[in-house]
ChimeraX commands (.cxc) that place a marker at each C-alpha (Angstrom):
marker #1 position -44.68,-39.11,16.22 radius 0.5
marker #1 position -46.89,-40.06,13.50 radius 0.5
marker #1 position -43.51,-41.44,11.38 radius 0.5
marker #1 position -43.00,-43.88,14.32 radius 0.5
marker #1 position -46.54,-45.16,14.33 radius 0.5
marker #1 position -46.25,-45.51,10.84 radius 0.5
marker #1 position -42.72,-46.82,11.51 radius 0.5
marker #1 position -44.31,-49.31,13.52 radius 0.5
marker #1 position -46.79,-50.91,11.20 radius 0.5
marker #1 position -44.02,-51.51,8.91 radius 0.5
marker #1 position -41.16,-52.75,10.66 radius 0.5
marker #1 position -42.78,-54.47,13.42 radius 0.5
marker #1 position -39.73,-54.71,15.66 radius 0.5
marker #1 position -38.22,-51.80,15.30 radius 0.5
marker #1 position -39.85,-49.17,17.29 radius 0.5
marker #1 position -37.98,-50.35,20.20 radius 0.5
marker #1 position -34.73,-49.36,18.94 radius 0.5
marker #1 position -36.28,-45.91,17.51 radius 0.5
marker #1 position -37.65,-45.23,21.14 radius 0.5
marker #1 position -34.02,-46.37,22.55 radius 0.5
marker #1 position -32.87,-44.21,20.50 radius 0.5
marker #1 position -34.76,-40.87,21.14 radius 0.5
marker #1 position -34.33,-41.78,24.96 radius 0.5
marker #1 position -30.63,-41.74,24.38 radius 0.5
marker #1 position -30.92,-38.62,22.77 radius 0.5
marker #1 position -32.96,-37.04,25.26 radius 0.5
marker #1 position -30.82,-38.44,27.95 radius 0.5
marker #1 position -27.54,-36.30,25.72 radius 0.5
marker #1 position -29.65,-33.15,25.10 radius 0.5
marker #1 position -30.15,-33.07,29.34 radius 0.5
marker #1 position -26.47,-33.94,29.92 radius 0.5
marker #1 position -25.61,-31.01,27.82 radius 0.5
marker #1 position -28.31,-28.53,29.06 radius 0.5
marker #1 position -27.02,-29.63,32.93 radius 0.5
marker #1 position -23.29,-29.30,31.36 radius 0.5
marker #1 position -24.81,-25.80,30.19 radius 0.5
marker #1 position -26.67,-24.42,33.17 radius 0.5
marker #1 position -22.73,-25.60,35.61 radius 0.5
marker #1 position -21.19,-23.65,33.37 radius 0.5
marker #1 position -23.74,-20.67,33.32 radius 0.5
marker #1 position -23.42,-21.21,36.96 radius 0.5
marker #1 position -19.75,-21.28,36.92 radius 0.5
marker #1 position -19.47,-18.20,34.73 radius 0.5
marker #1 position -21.98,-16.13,37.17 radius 0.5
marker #1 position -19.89,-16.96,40.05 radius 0.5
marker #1 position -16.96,-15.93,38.30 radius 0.5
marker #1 position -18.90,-12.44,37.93 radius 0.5
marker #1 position -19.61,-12.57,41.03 radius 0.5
marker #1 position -15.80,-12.95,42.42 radius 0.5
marker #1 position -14.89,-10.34,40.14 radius 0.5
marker #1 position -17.75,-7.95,40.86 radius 0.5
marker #1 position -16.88,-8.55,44.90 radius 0.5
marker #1 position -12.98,-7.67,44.05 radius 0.5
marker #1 position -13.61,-4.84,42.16 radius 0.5
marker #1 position -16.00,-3.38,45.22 radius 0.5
marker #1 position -13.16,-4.03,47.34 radius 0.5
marker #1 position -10.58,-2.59,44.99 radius 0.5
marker #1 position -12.60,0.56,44.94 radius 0.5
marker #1 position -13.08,0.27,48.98 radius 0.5
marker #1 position -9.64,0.35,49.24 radius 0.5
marker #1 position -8.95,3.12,46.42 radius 0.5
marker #1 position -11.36,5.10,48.39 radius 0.5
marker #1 position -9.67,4.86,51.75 radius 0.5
marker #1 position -6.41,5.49,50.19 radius 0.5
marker #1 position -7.84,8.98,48.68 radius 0.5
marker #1 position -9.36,9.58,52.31 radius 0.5
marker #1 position -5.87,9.29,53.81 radius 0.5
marker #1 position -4.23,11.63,51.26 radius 0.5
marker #1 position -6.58,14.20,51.65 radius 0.5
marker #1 position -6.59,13.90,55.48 radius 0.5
marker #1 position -2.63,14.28,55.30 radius 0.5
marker #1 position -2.97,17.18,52.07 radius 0.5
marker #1 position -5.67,18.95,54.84 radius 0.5
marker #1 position -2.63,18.40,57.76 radius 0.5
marker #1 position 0.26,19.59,55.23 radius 0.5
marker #1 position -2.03,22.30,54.36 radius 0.5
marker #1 position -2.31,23.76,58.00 radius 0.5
marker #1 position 0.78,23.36,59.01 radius 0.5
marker #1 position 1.75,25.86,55.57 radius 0.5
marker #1 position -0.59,28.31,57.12 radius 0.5
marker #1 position 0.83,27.89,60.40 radius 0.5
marker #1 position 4.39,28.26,59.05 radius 0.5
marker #1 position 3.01,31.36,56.95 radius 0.5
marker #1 position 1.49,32.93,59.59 radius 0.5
marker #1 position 4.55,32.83,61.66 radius 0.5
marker #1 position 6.91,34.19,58.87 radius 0.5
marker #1 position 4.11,37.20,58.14 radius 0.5
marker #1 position 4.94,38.18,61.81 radius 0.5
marker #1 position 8.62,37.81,61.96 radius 0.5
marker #1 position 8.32,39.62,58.46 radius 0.5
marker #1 position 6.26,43.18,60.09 radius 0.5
marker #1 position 8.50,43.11,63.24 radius 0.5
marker #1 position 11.73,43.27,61.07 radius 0.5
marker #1 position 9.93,45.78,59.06 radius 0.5
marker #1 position 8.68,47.50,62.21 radius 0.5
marker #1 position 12.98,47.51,63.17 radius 0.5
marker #1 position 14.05,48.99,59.93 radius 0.5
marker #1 position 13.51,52.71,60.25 radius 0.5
marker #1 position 15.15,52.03,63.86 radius 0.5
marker #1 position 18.22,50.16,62.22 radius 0.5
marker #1 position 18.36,52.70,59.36 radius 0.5
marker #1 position 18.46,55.92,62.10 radius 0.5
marker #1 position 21.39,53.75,64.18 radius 0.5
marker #1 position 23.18,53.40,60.58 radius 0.5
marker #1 position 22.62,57.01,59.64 radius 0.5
marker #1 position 24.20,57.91,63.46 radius 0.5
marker #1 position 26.66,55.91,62.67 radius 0.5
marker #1 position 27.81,57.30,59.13 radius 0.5
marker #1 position 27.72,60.81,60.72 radius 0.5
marker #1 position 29.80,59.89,63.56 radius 0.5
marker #1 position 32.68,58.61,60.84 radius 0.5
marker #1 position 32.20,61.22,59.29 radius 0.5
marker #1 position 33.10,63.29,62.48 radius 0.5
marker #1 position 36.21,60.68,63.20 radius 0.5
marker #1 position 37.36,61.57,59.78 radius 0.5
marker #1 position 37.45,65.01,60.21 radius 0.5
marker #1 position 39.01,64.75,63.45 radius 0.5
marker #1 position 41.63,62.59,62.13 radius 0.5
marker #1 position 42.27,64.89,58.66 radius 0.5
marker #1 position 42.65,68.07,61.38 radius 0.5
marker #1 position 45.25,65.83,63.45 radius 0.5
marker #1 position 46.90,64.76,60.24 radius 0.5
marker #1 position 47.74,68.32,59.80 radius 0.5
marker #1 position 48.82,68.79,62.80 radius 0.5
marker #1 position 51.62,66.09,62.80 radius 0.5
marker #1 position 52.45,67.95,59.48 radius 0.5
marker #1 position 52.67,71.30,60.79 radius 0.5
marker #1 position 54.47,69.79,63.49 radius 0.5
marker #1 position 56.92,67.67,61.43 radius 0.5
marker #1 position 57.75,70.78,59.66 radius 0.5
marker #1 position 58.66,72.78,63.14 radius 0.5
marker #1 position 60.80,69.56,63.87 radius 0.5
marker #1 position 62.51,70.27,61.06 radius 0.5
marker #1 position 63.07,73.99,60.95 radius 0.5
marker #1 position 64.32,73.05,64.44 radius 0.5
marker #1 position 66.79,70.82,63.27 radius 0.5
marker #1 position 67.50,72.89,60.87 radius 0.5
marker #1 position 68.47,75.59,63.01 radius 0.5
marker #1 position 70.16,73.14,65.76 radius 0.5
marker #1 position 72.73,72.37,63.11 radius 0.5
marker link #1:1,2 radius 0.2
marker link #1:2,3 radius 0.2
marker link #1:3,4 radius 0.2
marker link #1:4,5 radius 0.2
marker link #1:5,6 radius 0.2
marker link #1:6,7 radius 0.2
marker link #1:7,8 radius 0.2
marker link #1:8,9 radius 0.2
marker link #1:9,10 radius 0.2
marker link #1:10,11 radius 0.2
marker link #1:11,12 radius 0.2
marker link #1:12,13 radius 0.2
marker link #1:13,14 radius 0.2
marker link #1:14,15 radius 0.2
marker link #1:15,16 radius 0.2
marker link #1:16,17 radius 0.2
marker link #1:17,18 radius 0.2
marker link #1:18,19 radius 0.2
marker link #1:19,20 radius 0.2
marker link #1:20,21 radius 0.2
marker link #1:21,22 radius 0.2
marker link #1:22,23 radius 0.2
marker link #1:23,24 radius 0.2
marker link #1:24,25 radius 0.2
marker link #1:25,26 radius 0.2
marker link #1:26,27 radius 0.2
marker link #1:27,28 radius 0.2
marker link #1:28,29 radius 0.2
marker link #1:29,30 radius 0.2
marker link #1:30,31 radius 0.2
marker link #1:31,32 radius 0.2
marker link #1:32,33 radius 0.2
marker link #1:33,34 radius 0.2
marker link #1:34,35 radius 0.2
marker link #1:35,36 radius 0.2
marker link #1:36,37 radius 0.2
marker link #1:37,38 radius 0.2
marker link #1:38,39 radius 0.2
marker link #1:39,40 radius 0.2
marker link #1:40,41 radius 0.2
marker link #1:41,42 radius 0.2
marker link #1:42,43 radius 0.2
marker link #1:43,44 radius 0.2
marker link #1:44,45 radius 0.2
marker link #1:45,46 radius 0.2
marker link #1:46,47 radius 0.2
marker link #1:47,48 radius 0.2
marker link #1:48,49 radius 0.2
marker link #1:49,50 radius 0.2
marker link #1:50,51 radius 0.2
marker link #1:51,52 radius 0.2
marker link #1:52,53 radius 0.2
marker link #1:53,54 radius 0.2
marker link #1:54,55 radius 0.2
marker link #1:55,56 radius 0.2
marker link #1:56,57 radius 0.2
marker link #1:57,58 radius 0.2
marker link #1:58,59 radius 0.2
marker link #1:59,60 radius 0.2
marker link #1:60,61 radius 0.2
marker link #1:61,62 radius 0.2
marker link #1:62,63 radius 0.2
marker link #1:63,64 radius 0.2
marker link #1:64,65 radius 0.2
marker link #1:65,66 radius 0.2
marker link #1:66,67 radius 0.2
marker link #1:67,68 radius 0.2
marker link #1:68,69 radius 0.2
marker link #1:69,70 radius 0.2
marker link #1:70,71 radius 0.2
marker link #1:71,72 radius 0.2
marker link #1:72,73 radius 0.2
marker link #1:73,74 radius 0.2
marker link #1:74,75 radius 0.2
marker link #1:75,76 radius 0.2
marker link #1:76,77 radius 0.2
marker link #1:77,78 radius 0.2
marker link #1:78,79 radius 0.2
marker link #1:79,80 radius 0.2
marker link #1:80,81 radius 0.2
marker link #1:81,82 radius 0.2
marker link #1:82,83 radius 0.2
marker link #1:83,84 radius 0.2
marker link #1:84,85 radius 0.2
marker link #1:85,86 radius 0.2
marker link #1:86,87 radius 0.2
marker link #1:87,88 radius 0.2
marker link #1:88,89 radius 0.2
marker link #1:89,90 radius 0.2
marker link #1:90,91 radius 0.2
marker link #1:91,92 radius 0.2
marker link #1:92,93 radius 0.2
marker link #1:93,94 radius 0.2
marker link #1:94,95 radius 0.2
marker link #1:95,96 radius 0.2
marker link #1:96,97 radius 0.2
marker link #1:97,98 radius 0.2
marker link #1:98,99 radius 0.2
marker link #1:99,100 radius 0.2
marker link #1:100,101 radius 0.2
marker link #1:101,102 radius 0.2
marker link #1:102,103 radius 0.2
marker link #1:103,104 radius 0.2
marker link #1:104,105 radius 0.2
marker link #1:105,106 radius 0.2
marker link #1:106,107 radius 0.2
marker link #1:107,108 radius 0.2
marker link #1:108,109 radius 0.2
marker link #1:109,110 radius 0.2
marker link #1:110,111 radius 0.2
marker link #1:111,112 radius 0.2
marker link #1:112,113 radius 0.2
marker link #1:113,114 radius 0.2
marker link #1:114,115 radius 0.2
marker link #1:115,116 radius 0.2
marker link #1:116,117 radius 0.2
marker link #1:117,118 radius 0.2
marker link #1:118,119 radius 0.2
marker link #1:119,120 radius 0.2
marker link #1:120,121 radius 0.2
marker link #1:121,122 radius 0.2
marker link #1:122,123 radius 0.2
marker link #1:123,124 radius 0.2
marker link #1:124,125 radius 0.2
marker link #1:125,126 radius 0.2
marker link #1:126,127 radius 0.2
marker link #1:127,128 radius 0.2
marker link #1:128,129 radius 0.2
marker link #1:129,130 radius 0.2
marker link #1:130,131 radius 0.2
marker link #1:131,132 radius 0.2
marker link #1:132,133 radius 0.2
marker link #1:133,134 radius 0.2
marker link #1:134,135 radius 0.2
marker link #1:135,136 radius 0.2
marker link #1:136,137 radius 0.2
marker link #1:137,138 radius 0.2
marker link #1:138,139 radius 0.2
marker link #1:139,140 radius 0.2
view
């Protein structure tokens, strides 16, 4: 200020353009602070927007994970279910096994028996084959 005073006991006339001037000025420096707080404005709503879709990105992460692990917890009881079952199915074979091994056992000593039976009648169609033929023999 005190170069304008002075300013103005020289020149006279000129202060007017000098205070034009530094109204003009002022005028640009507000323009650009107003230019500078819409765009601060502009950039903190842009945070804002972003901020909000990331909360409902993770919102909707979150849900998703809830759903998997309800349907993990439903998969998971169903494999107990299904192992439960195949732990009883498993002891009542295993209960039937010595009863199935006894049948089999019956069973190997009853060929057995057949065998025998049919080695002793084996020999007798030989025995008797050879009669036949000492008949023949004879006949002849």
């Amino acid at each position: 200020m005190p170069e304008l005073v002075v300013e103005k006991r020289e020149n006279g006339g000129e202060e007017e353009e000098e205070e034009e001037g530094e109204e003009e000025e002022e005028g640009e420096e507000g323009e650009e602070e107003e230019e500078e707080e819409e765009e601060e404005e502009e950039e903190e709503e842009e945070e804002e927007e972003e901020e909000e879709e990331e909360k409902e990105e993770e919102e909707e992460e979150e849900e998703e994970e809830e759903e998997v692990e309800e349907e993990v917890h439903e998969v998971e009881e169903v494999v107990h279910e299904v192992e439960e079952e195949v732990e009883e199915e498993v002891h009542e074979v295993e209960e039937e096994v010595p009863e199935v091994e006894e049948e089999v056992h019956e069973v190997e000593e009853e060929v057995h028996e057949v065998k025998e039976e049919v080695h002793e009648v084996e020999e007798e169609v030989h025995e008797v084959e050879e009669e036949v033929k000492e008949v023949e023999e004879e006949v002849h």
